[in-house]
C-alpha positions in Angstrom: -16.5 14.4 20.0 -15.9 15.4 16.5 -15.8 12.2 14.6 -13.0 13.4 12.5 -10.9 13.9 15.6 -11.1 10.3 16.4 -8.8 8.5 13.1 -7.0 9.9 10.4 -9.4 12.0 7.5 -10.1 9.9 4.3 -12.0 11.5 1.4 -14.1 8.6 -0.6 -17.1 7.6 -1.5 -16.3 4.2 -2.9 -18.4 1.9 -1.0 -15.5 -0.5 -0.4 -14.0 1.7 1.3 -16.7 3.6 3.3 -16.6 0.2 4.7 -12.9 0.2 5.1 -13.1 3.3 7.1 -15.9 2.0 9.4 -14.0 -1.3 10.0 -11.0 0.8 11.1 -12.7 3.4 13.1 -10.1 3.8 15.5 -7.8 5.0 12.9 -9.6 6.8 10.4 -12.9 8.8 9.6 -14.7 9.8 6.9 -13.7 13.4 5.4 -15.7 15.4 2.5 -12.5 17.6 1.3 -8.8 16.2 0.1 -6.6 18.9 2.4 -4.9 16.7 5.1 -6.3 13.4 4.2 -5.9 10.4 2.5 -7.4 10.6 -1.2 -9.2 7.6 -2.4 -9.1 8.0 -6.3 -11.0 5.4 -8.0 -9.1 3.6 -10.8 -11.5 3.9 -13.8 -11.6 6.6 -16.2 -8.8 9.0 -16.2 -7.7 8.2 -12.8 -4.5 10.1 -12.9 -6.0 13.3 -13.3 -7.4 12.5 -10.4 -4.4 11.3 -8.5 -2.9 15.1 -9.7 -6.0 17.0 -8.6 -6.2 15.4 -5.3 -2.2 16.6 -4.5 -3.2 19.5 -5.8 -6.0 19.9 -3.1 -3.2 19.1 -0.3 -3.6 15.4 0.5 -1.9 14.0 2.6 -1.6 10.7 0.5 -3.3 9.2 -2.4 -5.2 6.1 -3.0 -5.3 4.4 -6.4 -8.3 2.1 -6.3 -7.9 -0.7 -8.7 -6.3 1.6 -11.8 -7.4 0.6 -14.7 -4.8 0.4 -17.8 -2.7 3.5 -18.1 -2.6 4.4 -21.7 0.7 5.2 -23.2 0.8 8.5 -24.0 -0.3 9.4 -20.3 2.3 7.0 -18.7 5.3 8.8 -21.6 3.6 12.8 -20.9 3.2 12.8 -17.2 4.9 14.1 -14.4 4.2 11.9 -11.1 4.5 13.0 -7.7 6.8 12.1 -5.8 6.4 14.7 -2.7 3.3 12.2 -1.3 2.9 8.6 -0.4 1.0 7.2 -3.4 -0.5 3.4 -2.5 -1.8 1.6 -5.5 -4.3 -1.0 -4.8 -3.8 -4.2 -6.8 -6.3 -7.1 -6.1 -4.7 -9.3 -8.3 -1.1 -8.6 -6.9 -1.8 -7.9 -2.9 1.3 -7.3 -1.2 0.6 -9.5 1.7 -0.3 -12.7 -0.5 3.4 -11.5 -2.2 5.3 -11.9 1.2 3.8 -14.9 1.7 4.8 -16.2 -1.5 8.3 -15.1 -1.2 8.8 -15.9 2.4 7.8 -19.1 1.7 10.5 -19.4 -0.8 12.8 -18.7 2.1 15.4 -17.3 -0.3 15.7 -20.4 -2.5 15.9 -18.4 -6.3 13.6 -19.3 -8.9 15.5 -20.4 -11.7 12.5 -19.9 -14.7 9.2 -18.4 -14.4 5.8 -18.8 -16.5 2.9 -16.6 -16.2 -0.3 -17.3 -18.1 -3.2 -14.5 -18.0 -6.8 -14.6 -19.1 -9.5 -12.0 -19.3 -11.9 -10.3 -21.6 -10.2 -8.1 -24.2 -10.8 -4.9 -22.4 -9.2 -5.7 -18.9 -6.4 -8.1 -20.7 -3.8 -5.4 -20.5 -4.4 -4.8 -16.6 -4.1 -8.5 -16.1 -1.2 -9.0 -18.0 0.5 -5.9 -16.0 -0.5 -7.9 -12.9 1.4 -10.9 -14.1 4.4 -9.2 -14.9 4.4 -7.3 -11.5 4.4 -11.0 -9.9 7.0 -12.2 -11.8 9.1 -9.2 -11.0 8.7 -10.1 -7.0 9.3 -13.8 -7.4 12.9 -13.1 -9.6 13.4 -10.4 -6.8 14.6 -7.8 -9.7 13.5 -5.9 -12.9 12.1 -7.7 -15.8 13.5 -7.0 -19.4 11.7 -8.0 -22.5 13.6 -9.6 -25.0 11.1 -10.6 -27.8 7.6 -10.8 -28.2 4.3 -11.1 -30.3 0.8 -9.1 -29.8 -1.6 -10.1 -31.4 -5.5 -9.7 -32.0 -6.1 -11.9 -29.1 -3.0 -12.2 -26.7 0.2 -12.2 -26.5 3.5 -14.2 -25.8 6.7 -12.8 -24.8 10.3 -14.2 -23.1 11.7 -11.6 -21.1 14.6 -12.4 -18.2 16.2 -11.2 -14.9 19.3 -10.9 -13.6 18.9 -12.8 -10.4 20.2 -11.9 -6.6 23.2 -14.0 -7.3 23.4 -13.3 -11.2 22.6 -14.9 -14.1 19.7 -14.8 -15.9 16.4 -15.7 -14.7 14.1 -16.4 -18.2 10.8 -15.5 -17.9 7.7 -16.5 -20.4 4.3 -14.7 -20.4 1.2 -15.9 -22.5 -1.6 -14.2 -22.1 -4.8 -14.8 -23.6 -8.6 -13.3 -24.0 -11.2 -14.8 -22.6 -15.1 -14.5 -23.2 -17.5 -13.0 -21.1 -18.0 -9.4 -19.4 -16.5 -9.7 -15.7 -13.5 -6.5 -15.3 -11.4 -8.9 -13.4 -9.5 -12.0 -15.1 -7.3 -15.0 -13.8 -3.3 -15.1 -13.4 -1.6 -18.4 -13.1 2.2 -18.4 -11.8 4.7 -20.9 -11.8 8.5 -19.9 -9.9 11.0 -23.1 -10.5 14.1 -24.4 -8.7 15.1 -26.3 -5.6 11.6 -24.7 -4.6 8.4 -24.6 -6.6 5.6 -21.6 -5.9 2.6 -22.1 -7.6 0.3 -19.0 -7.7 -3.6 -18.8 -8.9 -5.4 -15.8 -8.6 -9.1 -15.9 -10.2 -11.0 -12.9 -9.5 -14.4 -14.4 -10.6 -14.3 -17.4 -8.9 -12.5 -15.0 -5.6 -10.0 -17.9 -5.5 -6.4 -16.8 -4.3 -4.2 -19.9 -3.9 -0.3 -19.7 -3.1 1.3 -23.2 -2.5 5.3 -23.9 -2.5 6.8 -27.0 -2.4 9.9 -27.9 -1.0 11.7 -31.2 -0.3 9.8 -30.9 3.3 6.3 -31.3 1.1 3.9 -28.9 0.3 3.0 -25.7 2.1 -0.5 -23.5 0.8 -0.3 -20.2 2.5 -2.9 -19.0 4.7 -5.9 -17.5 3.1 -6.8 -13.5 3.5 -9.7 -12.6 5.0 -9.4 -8.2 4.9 -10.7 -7.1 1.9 -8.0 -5.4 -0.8 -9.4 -2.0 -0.3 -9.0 -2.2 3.9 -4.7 -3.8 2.8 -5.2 -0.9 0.9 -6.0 1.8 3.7 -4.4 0.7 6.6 -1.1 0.7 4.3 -1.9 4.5 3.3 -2.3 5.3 6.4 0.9 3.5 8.0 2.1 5.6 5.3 0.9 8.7 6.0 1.9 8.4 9.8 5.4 6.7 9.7 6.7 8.7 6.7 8.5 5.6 5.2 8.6 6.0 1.0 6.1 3.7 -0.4 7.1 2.3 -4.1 3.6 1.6 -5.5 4.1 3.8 -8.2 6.7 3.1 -9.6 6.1 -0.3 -9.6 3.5 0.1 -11.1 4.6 2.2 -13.8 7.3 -0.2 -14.5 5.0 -3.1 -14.9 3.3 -0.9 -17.1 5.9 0.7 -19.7 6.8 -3.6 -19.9 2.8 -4.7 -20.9 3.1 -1.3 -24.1 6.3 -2.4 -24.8 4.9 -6.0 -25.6 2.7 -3.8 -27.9 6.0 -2.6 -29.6 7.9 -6.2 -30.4 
């Protein structure tokens, strides 16, 4: 048999997710050309030329591996697609670890939110869109910036919510650079109210910590064991077969067009 026959095609050669593909061999298989597969699209460099080239060469759905920062004039000029599942892989903001967080929560709003960010200078941005994309899913709503600084070395900014049963939820974001060379960077969360989620996500120390307290004590979700890239796949390829519309994208543009327009303030 064909080994292409026996799981869904995949075009990559990322070794994270060569691996991926052999951990789910039931499911998928290897493919050397984008038409009628899943494209894995790394996230360095200009990755959304290579989001558009891969639709262009007929797959069935793309894979954003860890994008990098989008720079502004390439999130303001271009047109995304939205005739294709698109799944974004965020390490820092896995959707699984999310639900847990906000199941956890078991709908009790958060009434104020604080993110803090640190990385080296070049991958401060990413991080700081990371934060803000956890803060969106703990207010359960879009953020809105209402004042800011950026500076040198970080930045600060209050931005709000309107909350599932209104009013504002305020939101503050610090975010600071941090020595050293590592691409990745640490996010600390706080969601407060009647219930209290506390987030950590250090990518150099691979520490992911959710914990919520409640007036029954304290609960730390269970910790994830499948790599980001294999969350990443096996959600591109539910994609792919059940036809449901993914909103990767867009969330991630929105989180994006909110870290420039700290730039702007």
């Amino acid at each position: 048999m064909n080994p292409a026959d026996r799981g869904f095609g995949v075009c990559t050669a990322l070794p994270a997710y060569v691996a991926a593909v052999a951990e789910l061999r039931l499911s998928a298989a290897l493919r050397n050309d984008f038409s009628g597969a899943v494209a894995v699209v790394p996230g360095s460099g200009d990755w959304w030329q290579g989001m558009l080239a891969a639709r262009a060469g007929g797959a069935a759905a793309v894979l954003i591996a860890d994008p990098e920062m989008l720079p502004q004039e390439a999130l303001e000029s271009n047109a995304w697609p939205t005739d294709l599942p698109v799944i974004v892989e965020r390490p820092r903001l896995r959707p699984d670890v999310v639900a847990d967080a906000v199941r956890a929560r078991r709908g009790s709003p958060a009434r104020i939110v604080t993110v803090e960010c640190a990385a080296p200078a070049l991958g401060l941005d990413a991080v700081i869109r990371d934060g803000l994309g956890w803060a969106r899913f703990l207010v359960q709503g879009s953020l809105t910036l209402r004042s800011g600084t950026a500076a040198a070395h970080g930045s600060i900014a209050l931005l709000d919510s309107a909350g599932p049963a209104g009013g504002s939820i305020p939101t503050t974001l610090a975010g600071a650079e941090a020595g050293g060379l590592h691409s990745g960077g640490l996010l600390q969360l706080l969601a407060l109210g009647e219930v209290r989620t506390e987030v950590t996500v250090d990518q150099l120390a691979g520490l992911t910590r959710v914990e919520t307290s409640t007036e029954d004590g304290l609960l730390r979700a269970p910790e994830r064991f499948e790599s980001s890239a294999r969350l990443a796949l096996r959600r591109a390829l539910v994609a792919c077969s059940s036809g449901r519309p993914v909103t990767d994208l867009d969330d991630l543009l929105e989180d994006t067009a909110l870290t420039w327009a700290l730039h702007g303030t």
